[in-house]
N, C-alpha and C positions, 0 to 999 in steps of 0.2 A: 504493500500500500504506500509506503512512504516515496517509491518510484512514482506510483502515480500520482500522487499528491503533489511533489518535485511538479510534473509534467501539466499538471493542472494551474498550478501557483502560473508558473511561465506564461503561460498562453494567455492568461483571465487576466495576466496585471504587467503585463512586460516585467518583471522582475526577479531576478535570477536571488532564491532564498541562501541564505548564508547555512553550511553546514558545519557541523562538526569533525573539521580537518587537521592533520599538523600543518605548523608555518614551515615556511621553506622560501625559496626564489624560483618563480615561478614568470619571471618577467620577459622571457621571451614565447612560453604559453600564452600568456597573456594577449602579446602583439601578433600570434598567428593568428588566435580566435577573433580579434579585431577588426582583423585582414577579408575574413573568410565569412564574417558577420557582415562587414563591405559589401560584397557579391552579392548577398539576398537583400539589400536595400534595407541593411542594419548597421547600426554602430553603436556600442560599448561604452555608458559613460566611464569618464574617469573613476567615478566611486565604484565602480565593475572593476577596470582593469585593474584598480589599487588593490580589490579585493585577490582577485586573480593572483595577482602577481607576488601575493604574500603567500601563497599554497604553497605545499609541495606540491615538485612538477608532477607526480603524480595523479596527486587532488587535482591539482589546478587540472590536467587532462583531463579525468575523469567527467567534471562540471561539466568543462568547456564541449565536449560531446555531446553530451545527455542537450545540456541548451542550445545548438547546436541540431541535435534531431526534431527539437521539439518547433523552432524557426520556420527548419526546413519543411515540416508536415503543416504547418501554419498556412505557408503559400503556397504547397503544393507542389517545393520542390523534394519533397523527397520520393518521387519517382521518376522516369527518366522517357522525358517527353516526344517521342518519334513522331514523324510527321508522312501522309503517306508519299505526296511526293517531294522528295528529301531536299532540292532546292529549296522547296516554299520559303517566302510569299514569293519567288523567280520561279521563272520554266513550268506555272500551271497553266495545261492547254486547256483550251475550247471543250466545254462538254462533250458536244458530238464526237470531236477528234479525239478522246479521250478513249470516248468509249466503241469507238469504230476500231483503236489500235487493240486494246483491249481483245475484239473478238479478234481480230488479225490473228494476235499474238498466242492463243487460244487454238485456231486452225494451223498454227504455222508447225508443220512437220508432219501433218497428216493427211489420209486421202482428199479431203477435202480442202486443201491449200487452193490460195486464188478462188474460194467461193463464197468469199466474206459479205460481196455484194450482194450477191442474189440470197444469201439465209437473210439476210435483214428488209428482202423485200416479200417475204414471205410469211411476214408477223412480229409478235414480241420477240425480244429475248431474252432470256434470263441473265440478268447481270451477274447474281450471287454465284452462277456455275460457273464462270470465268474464271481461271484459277490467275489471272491478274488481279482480279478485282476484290478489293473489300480486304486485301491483306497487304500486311506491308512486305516492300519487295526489296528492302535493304535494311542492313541492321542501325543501330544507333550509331554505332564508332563511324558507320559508313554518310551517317547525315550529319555528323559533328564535324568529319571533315570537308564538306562538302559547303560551308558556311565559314564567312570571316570572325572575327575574332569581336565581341563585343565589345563597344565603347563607352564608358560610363557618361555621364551626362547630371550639371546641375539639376537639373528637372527631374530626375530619380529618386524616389521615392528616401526618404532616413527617419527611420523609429528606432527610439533611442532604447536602448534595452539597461537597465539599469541595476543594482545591487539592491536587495532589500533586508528585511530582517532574518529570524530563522525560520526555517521550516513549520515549525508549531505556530510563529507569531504569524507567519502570512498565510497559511490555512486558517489559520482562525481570521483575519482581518476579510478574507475571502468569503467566509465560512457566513460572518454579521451581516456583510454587503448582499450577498445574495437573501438570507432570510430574513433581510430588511426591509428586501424589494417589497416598494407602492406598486408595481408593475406586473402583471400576469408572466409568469416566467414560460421561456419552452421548453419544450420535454429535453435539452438538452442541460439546460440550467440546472431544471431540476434532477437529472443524475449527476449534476457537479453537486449541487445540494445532498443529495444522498451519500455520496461521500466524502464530503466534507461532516457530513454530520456524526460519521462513524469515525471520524477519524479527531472528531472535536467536542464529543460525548462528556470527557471530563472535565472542559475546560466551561470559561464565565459563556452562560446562555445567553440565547439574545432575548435582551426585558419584553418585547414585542415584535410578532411575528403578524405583520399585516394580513397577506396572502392564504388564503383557506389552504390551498395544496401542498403549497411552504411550510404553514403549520403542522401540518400530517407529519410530514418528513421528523421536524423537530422533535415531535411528540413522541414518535416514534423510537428517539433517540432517548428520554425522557423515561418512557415506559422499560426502554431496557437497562435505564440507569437507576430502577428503582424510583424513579421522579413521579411527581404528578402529573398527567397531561394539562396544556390549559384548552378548553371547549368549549364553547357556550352555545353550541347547537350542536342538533341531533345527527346534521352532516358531517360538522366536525369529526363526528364517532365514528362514522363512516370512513372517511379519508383516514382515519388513524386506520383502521382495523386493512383497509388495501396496504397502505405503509408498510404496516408489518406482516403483510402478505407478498409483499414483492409486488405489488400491483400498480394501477395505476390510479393514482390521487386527485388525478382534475376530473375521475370517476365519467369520463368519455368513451373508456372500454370497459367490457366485462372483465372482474376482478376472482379468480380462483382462489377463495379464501382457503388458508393453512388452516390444520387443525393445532390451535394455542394453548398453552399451560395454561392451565389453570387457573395460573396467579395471574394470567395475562388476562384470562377471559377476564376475572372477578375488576379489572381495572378497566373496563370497557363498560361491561354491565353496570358498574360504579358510574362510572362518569353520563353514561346514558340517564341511570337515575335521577343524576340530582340535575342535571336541564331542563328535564322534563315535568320535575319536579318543583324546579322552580317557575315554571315558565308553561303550562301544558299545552298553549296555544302553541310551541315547536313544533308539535305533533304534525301541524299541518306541512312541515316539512316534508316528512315519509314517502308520502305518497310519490313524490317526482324522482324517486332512486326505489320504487316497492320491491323489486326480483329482485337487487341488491340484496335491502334487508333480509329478504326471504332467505337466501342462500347464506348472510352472512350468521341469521339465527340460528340454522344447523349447525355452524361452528361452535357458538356461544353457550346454548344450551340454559337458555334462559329458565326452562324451568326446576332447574337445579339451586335457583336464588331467590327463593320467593318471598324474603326479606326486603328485595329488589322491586317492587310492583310499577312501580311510575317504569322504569326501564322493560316490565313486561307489557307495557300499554306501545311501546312501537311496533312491537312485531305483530298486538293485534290490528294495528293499524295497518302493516302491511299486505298479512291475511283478507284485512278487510272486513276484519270482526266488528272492528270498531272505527265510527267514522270521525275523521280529521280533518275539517274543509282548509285548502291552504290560504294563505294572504292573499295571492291574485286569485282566487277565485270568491272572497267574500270583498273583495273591491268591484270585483265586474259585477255579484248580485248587488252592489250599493248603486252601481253606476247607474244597472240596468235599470233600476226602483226609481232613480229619479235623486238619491239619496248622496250629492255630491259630496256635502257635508262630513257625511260619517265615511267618504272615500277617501277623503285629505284626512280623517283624524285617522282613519287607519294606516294609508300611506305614512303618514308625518311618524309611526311609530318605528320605521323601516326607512333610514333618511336615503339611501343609497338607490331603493325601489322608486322611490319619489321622483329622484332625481332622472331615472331612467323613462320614468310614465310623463314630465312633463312633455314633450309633445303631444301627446295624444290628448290631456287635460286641458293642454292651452287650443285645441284645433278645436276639441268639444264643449267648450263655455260657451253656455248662449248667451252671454253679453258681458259688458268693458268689468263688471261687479266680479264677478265669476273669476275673469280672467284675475283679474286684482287679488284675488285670494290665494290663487294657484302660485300666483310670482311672490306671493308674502310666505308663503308657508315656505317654499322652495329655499327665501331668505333666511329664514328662520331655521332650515334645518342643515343647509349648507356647511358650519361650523360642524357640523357632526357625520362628514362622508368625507371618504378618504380624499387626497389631494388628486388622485389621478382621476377619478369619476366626475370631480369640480371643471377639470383642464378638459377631461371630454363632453361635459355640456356644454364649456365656452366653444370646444372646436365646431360642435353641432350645432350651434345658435349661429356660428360665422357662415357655416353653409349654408341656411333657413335664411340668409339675406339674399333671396336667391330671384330671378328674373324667369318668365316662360321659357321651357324648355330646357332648365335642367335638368339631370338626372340623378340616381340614386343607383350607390355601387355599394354592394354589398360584401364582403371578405370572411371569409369564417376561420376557424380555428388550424386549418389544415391549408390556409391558402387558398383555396377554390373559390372564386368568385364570379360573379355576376351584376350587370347595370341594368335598371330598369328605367323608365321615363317617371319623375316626381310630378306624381295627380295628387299629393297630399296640399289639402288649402294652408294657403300663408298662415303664418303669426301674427296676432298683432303687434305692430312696431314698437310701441308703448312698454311693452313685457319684453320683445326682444331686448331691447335697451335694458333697463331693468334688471334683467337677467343679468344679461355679459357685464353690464356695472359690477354686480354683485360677487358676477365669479371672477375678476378681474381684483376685488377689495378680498379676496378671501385668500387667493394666490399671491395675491401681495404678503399678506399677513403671515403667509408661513413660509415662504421663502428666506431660507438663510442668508446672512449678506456679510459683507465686507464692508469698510470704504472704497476700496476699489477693486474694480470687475475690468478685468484682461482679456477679453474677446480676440480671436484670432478671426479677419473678418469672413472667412469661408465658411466655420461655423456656424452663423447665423442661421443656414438655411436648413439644418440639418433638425429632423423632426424630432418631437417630445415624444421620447418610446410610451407611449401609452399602453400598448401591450406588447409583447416579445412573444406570443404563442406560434405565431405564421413565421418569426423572422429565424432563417436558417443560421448554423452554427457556418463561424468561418475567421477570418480574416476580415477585418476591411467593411464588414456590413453593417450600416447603418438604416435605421428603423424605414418604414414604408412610408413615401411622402415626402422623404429627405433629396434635397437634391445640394449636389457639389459639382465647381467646377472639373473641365477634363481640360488636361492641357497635353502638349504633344501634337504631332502630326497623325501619327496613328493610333487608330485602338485597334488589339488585337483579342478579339476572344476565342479561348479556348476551354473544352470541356473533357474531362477524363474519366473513366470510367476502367473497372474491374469486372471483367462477371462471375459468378459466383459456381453455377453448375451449368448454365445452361449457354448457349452461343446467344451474346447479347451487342444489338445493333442501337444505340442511341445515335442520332442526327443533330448537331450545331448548324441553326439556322439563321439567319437575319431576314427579318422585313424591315423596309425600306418605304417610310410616306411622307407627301408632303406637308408644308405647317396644316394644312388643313385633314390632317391623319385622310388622305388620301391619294388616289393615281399611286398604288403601291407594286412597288417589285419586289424581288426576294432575291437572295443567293443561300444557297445551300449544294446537295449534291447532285441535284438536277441542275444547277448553274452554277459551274463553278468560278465565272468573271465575268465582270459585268462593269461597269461605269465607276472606278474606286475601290472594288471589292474585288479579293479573290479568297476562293477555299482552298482548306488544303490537301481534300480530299477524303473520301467517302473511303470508314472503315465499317464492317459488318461485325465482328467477332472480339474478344480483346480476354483471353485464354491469362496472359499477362499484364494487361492493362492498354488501353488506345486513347489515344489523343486527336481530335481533329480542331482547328484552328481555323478564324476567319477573319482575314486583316481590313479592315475599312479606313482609306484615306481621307481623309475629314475635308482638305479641302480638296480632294475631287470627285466627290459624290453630289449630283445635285438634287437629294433629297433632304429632307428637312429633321427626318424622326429616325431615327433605327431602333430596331428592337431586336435583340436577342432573343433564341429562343433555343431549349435543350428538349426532342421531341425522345420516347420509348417509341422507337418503330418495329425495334420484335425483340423478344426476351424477357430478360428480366426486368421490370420496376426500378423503381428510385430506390424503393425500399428495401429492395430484393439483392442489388450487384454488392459486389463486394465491398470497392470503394467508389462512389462517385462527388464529382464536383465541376463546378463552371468556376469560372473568374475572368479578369480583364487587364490587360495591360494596357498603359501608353507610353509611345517613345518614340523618338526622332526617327527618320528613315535613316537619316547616316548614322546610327548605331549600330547596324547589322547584327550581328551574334545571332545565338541560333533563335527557335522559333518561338521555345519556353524561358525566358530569364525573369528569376525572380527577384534583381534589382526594382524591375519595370510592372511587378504586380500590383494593382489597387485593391482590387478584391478577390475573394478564395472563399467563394459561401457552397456548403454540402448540398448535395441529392440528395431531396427524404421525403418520404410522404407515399401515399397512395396515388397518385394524380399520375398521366403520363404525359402531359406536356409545363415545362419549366418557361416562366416568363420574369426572369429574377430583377433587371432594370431596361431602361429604357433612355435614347441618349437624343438630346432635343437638341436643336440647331436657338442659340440666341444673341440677342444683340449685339454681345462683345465676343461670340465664343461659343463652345457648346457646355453642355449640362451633364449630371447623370441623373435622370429620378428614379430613387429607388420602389423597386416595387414589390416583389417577392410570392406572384404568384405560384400557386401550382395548380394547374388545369385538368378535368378529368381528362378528357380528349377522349379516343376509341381506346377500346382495347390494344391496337395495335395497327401498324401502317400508317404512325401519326407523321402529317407533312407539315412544313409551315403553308402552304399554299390552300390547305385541308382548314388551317383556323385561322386566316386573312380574316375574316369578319369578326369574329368572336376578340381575336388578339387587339384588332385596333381599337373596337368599342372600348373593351376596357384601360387602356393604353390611355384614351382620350380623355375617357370618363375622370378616369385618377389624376391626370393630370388638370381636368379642370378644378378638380376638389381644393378648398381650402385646409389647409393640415396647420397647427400648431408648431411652430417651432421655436427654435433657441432665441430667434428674431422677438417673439412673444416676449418673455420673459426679461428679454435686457431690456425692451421700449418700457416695460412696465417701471422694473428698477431707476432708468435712467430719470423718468419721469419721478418717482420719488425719492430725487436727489442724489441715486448711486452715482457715483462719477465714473465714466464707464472707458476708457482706452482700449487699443487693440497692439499696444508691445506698454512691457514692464515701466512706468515710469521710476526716474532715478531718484533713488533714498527714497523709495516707496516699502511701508509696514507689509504686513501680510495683505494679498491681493487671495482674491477670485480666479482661478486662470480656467478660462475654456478654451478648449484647441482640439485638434487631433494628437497633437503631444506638445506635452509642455515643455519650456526651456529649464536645461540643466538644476542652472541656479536659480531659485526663485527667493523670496525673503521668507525667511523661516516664519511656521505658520501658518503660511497660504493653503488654501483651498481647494485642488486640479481635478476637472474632470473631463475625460475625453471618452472617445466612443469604448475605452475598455470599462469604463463606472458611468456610462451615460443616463442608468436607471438611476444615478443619485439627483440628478435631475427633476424627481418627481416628487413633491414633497409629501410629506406623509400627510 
């Protein structure tokens, strides 16, 4: 565990944990790992290499590896990126001529030499039978040589990777930060949570654990530490008992409960009692997890506790012995009566539900009285919902200033999304205002501050993680709605992939529109060049891993939008290959090197999910330059044969739709500060106290003190 933990600490905080080593001189370890940190678009602060450098050479190698591997799996280079035809982005032919030499090459030495002509005018052909095609036809040593020598460039990427404390203190700093998170964590988070929680069992707990799912985890850590859980609903109980099931906690799949000691049941059953006890209207919880309960009673063995009763009234609720109407369902009988009154006094007891019903209470008051209640109680209970639920009614009210013929995009937990046309009637203006005042004085209020705030100004645009459930594990990704500049002459993207058992064919595609997400082209392996664009070739199979690559000249493409797109066309799933991932480079043409350099990578976000078509960003043409906005779809698409020319419609709608949406970002939060008198800069001013620093990474020195948050702690952004 503590390997992994090492491996974990790195990647989540740029910071290489201090071990327990002998000293020694270790000082020119030090300046090779420095060297070789350079290459992937890394450098070593001083407080690193000093630490370094005091190891023995041994120690000091040992680190420097381990940190080192874990860099390289970071960006994706720790595998060795072949290209199919080894020149690329030089010498890719013409589709047709590709695949015409292809059959050539195919008939050449057989009876049927010289009749390449006349089979291709006699129907299809099967490409995949071509034993040119879909495999690469030279090895790596043979495409490394075949490419000039890379040239590093100011423009290239530098994350400063630095020294931290020990091993114990930065799992555990890691440990707070994640089950502190105001923010819906992803299933990736949460198995960094899971173990960090096993491995920080005995150290100081965190006082509050926002997150219902987070909670489970910790609880779970609690109940094996002889601890109390904390719970204060009958869900809670739930997510603990999957916890320590191995299960899953955001309780979106089915959970194969363990059969538990004894002493574990009696702390379930216990804890169940007294909520329900205190509180019996929880009951109405039950019902919306019933087959849960039901399976998870056979473990429990509830009637083995009959001292226990309040905790035997859930499972008859389950059953269905006994009835438990929940919150939203004695709201809609309030509504339906006519009874709005006892709708807001029930809502107002549930600040969080409130806050998510008012559209629909402010659409339904039949007049300015009505509405005027709805924007007071809202007021009123505001102080008591988490910060991230406040930030997403302001983002909601921004988009409800809206004009005919917006639309409404919807995103679910896995990615998959869909736009529909907004037929929902306006707001009143009066309450819109109102509203966004209110959640604009409540953000204020709990935002922590400084005298001065250090903005880096790229920043700005980069969106408030309101949830993290859709956003993929990776390098370099920032939340959905987030847009940063690209600089560079070209972006190169590439996607890699492993397959697992079966021959697995994934497709890196681009479409191509104009500003008006229309008149669209594509490149993929039906077109391998076109106007700025070329591929690098169509691989089928990847036994050891495959790479395909799509280089786009920025300025000699005349379209407006590009979009990326990673399709399952036969095989395995996202879910399913061994290892996959997309990402993106940019870099000068006169840099040459080979096809994959991970000086020049931006982003490195994983394949996961159910979905078979990937739509991770999207790259806009604007005024000064272009964009990325991030986006992080994943698309059902077909089961299989998915093209980009197959989801042209489907891809642009939502492309446009998201991009019209108004998102919350860092922009938010400084205009608020600066307005109440934060003094806000964007480089350290001199003999300045402790600052604020936002950036993608901060400067070395800052003044002891200071505040730093970048996209590796971007959830501390969200106030509690």
């Amino acid at each position: 565990m503590p390997a992994q933990i090492f491996d974990l600490v790195v990647r989540r905080t740029w910071r290489v944990p201090r071990t327990e080593v002998s000293a020694g001189d270790a000082a020119s370890v030090a300046r090779r790992f420095d060297g070789v940190l350079l290459t992937s678009g890394f450098k070593a602060s001083g407080r690193l290499l000093g630490y370094l450098g005091g190891l023995a050479p041994q120690d000091a190698r040992l680190v420097a590896v381990r940190t080192l591997a874990v860099v390289g799996e970071a960006l994706g280079d720790h595998v060795r990126h072949n290209a199919y035809f080894k020149d690329f982005p030089a010498n890719v032919p013409d589709t047709d001529d590709f695949w015409v030499s292809a059959l050539e090459d195919a008939l050449r030495g057989t009876p049927q030499e010289g009749q390449a002509a006349e089979l291709l005018t006699r129907g299809p052909v099967d490409l995949l039978g071509l034993p040119r095609y879909g495999r690469y036809q030279h090895t790596y040593e043979e495409m490394v040589a075949a490419h000039d020598a890379f040239l590093p460039a100011l423009g290239d990427r530098r994350t400063v990777l630095d020294v931290g404390g020990t091993l114990d203190e930065e799992a555990h700093r890691l440990y707070l930060h994640l089950a502190g998170s105001t923010t819906p964590l992803s299933d990736t988070d949460l198995a960094a949570l899971t173990l960090l929680a096993g491995h920080c069992g005995g150290m100081a707990q965190p006082a509050v654990v926002p997150l219902r799912s987070a909670r489970a985890i910790v609880n779970a850590t609690h109940v094996l530490y002889g601890r109390e859980p904390e719970v204060d609903t009958v869900t809670d109980v739930l997510r603990l008992a999957c916890a320590l099931s191995g299960g899953d906690v955001t309780l979106e799949t089915a959970t194969r409960f363990r059969s538990l000691p004894r002493p574990v049941r009696r702390v379930l059953l216990g804890a169940l009692d007294r909520v329900v006890a205190a509180s019996p209207a929880k009951l109405g919880d039950v019902a919306a997890h019933r087959e849960a309960w039901k399976r998870l009673g056979e473990r429990l063995h509830p009637h083995e506790h009959g001292a226990l009763s309040s905790a035997a009234r859930v499972f008859a609720v389950a059953r269905g012995d006994e009835d438990a109407p929940s919150l939203a369902a004695r709201v809609e009988r309030s509504l339906a009566t006519g009874a709005r009154d006892d709708a807001l006094r029930l809502l107002s007891a549930s600040p969080g539900t409130l806050v998510r019903r008012v559209d629909h209470l402010l659409r339904s008051a039949s007049d300015e009285a009505e509405a005027a209640a709805v924007v007071d109680a809202v007021e009123r209970t505001l102080p008591s919902v988490s910060g991230r639920v406040v930030l997403g009614l302001r983002e909601h009210l921004e988009n409800r200033r809206r004009a005919d013929g917006d639309r409404r995009v919807f995103v679910n937990r896995q990615g998959g999304a869909w736009a529909v046309p907004d037929e929902r009637a306006g707001l009143p203006a009066d309450a819109l205002a109102a509203l966004a005042r209110a959640c604009d004085a409540e953000v204020l209020r709990r935002v922590p501050r400084q005298q001065d705030l250090v903005v880096e100004p790229d920043f700005l645009d980069v969106a408030l993680p309101l949830s993290a459930r859709a956003r993929p594990d990776g390098a370099g990704v920032l939340p959905r709605g987030s847009r940063t500049r690209v600089s560079g002459e070209l972006l190169r993207f590439f996607v890699h992939w492993r397959q697992q058992s079966a021959d697995t064919d994934l497709d890196l595609s681009c479409l191509l529109l104009d500003r008006d997400f229309a008149d669209a082209e594509h490149v993929s392996w039906t077109r391998l060049r076109g106007g700025g664009f070329v591929h690098s070739g169509d691989l089928t199979e990847a036994p050891e891993g495959a790479t395909e690559f799509v280089d786009v000249r920025l300025s000699g493409i005349r379209r407006d939008v590009v979009v990326p797109e990673v399709h399952v066309y036969s095989g395995e799933g996202f879910d399913q290959v061994a290892e996959g991932f997309f990402g993106f480079m940019t870099r000068a043409v006169a840099q040459a090197g080979l096809p994959f350099e991970p000086a020049t990578v931006r982003l490195k976000s994983d394949l996961a999910g159910s979905g078979k078509v990937a739509v991770p960003a999207a790259f806009l043409r604007a005024d000064d330059g272009w964009e990325a906005l991030w986006l992080h779809l994943n698309l059902r698409g077909r089961s299989r044969f998915n093209t980009v020319e197959g989801h042209r419609v489907t891809t642009t709608t939502l492309v446009r739709d998201i991009a019209a949406r108004r998102y919350l970002t860092v922009r938010y939060l400084v205009d608020l500060l600066r307005a109440d008198g934060v003094k806000v800069h964007h480089e350290v001013p001199q003999g300045a106290g402790p600052v604020t620093y936002l950036g993608f990474g901060a400067p070395e020195e800052l003044p002891e003190g200071s505040r730093v948050v970048t996209p590796q702690n971007l959830l501390d952004l969200v106030p509690a």
